[in-house]
N, C-alpha and C positions, 0 to 999 in steps of 0.2 A: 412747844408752842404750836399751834393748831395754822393747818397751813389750808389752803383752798388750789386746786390747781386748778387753771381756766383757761381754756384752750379760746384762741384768737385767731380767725381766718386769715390767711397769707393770700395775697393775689389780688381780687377784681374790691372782694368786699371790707378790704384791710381800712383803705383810708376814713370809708363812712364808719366802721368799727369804731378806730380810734378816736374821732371825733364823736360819735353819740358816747365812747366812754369819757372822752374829757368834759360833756355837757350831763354827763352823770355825775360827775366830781373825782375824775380817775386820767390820772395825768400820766401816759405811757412813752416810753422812750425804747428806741429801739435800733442796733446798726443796722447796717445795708445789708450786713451778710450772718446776726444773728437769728436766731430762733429762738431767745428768751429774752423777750421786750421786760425793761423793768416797771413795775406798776408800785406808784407812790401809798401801796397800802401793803404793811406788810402781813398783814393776812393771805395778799395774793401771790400765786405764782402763776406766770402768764407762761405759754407756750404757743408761738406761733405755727400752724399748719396749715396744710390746705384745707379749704372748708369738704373737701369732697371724702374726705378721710378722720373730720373731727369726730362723727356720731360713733364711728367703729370704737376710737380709743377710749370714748366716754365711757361703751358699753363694756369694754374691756377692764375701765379700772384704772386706764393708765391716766384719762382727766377723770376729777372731778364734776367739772360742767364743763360746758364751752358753748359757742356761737357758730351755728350754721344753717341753712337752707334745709326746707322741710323735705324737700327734692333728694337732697342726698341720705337725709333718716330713710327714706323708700328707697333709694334704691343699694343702699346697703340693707336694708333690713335689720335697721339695729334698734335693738330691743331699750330705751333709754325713756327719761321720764321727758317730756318737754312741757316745762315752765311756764313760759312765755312766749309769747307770739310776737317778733319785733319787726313792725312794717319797716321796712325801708331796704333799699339796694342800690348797689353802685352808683346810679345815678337818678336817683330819690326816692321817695314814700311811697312805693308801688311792688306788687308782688311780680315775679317773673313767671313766665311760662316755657313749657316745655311742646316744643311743638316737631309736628311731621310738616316737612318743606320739600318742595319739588321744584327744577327751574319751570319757568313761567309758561316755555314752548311743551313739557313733557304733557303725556296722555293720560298718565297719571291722576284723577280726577277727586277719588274720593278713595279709603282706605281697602276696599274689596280691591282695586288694583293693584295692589303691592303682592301679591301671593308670587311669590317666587322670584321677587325681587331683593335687591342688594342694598340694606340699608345701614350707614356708617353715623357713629354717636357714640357720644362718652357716657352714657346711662345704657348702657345694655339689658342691665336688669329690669329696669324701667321699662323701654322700648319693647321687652321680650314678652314682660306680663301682659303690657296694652295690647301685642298682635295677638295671643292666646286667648285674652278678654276677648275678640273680637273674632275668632277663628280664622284668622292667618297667618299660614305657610310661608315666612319672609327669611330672609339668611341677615344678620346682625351682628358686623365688626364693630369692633373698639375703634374709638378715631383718636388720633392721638394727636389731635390740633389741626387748625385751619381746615373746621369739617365745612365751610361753609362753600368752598372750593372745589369740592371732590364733584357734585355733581355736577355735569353728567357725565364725564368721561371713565370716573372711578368708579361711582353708585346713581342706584339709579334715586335714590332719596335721604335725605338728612333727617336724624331728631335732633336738635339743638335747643338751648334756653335763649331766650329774647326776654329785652324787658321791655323794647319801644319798637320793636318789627324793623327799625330803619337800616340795620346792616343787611337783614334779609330780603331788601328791596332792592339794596347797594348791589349787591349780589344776583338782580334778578331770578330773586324765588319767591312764591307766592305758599302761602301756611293752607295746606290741606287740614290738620284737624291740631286742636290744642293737643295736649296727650296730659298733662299737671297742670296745675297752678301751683305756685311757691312764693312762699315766704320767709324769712327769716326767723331763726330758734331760739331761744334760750332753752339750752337742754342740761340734762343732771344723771349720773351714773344712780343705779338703784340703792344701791349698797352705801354710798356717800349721802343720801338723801334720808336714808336710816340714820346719821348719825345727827343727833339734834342739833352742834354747834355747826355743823356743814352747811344742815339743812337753813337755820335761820341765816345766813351768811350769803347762801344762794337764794331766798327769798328777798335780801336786802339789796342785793344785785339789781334782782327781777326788778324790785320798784322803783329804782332810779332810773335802770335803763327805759322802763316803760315813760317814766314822767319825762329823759332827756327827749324821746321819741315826741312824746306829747307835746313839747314845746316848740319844736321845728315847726316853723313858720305862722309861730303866733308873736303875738308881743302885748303888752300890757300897757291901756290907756287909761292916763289919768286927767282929770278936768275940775273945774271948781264949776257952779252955774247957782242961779237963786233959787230959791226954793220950789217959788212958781212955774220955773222951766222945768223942773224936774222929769215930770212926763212927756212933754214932748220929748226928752232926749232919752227917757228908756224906752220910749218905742222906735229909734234910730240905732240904739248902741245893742249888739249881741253879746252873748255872754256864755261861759259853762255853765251856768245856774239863774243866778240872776246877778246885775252890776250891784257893786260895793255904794253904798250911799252912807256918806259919815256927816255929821252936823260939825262946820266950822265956829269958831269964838264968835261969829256976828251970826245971831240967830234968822238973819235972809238967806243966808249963804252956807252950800255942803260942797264935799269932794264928792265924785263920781269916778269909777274904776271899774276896768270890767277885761278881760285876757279877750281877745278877739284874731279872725284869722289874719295874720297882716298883707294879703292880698285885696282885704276889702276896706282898710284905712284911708286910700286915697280916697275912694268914694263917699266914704259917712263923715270925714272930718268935714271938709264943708258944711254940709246937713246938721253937724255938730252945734259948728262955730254961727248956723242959724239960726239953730233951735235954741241959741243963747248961753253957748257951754262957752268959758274963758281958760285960757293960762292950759292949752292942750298939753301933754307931754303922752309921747310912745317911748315907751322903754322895752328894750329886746328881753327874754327869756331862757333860762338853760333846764328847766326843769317846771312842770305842772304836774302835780299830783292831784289824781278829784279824789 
């Protein structure tokens, strides 16, 4: 029986994982102290790990695919196919960044200042290319947690990932220079991509997870109106394409439907219910495919 093994990030980006895969249609269970979550397909075999370590074992052989930050494919430099682009992170739809931080008082102003300074970060590889990129002489530890502390009594500068800057303000430290920007992976070992049932298996992956992606924070409006409102309400109602218009049994009268962003619902339903739309309904979504 043809197996898929798919590697699932442990940590910060576990719980948005698991829920874009239950809003793909992948219902995962998992104990407190296991490392193979059961996935209700048995096609799949899940391995939970760090995300900072999934790209190595992709490229290695030992996954199939897996899910992780574009960040850690660089700074392991692992040689892997990436798929899919999957926006989102621990705490929403937005990529992370990898940045140079200094507390707020240091002289530290712009990156020529760091030459021969002490900088402490869990991407060294990362960190090491940027100062070479940039011809600087800097010294670059490994941090092995709570890097955001160290300066300035341990270092004189942090590279750390932020996704909203507000810890590194908590911290009073102010961002000298991005150094990345990241996103999350759908990645594939080369060798498993060669094989056709892998390959369409991990393609079928890609497109749920993108449509679950695609649905966060849309929902789907449905309305009846008469015939003659019609345009006034498609120039109010947005759409991926354009709104669904059906003819109801009473030839005045159609449905109107259209997927829209549900942050801007409060706003148009009114506008809606003037422009002569009836019987509104918002229904939530788990998946958009265009």
């Amino acid at each position: 029986m043809n197996k898929l093994v798919l590697g699932l990030p442990k940590g910060s980006l576990q719980d948005a994982t698991f829920e874009m895969m239950k809003n793909a249609g992948f219902t995962i269970e998992v104990g407190s102290r296991s490392y193979l979550p059961n996935i209700d397909d048995p096609d799949l075999e899940g391995r939970l790990i760090r995300a900072q370590e999934i790209s190595r074992y992709v490229e290695l052989g030992a996954l199939d695919a897996g899910i992780t930050g574009h960040d850690w494919i660089v700074e392991n430099g692992s040689n892997v196919i990436e798929v899919a682009e999957l926006l989102y992170a621990k705490q929403g739809l937005r990529p992370v960044r990898w940045v140079l931080a200094v507390p707020n008082d240091s002289p530290i102003k712009c990156v020529k200042d760091l030459e021969g300074k002490l900088i402490a970060t869990e991407a060294v590889g990362l960190t090491q290319r940027f100062l070479e990129k940039k011809g600087i002489n800097a010294n670059v530890e490994f941090s092995w947690g709570a890097t955001e502390a160290k300066t300035p009594e341990l270092v004189d500068a942090i590279v750390d990932v932020t996704e909203t800057g507000s810890s590194l303000r908590a911290n009073n430290l102010r961002i000298v220079e991005t150094i990345l920007e990241s996103t999350t992976r759908f990645i594939a070992n080369k060798k498993s991509w060669e094989n056709d049932w892998k390959q369409a298996k991990i393609e079928q992956l890609a497109i749920l997870l993108k449509g679950a992606l695609a649905a966060q924070n849309t929902v789907l409006l449905k309305m009846n109106a008469k015939q003659d409102n019609v345009r006034a309400i498609m120039e109010i109602l947005p759409s991926l394409n354009a709104p669904t218009v059906s003819n109801l049994n009473s030839t005045d009268w159609v449905a109107v439907e259209s997927v829209v962003q549900e942050k801007i619902v409060r706003e148009i339903i009114p506008k809606l219910k003037k422009a002569g739309a009836e019987g509104i309904i918002e229904l939530p979504l788990n998946k958009v495919i265009p």
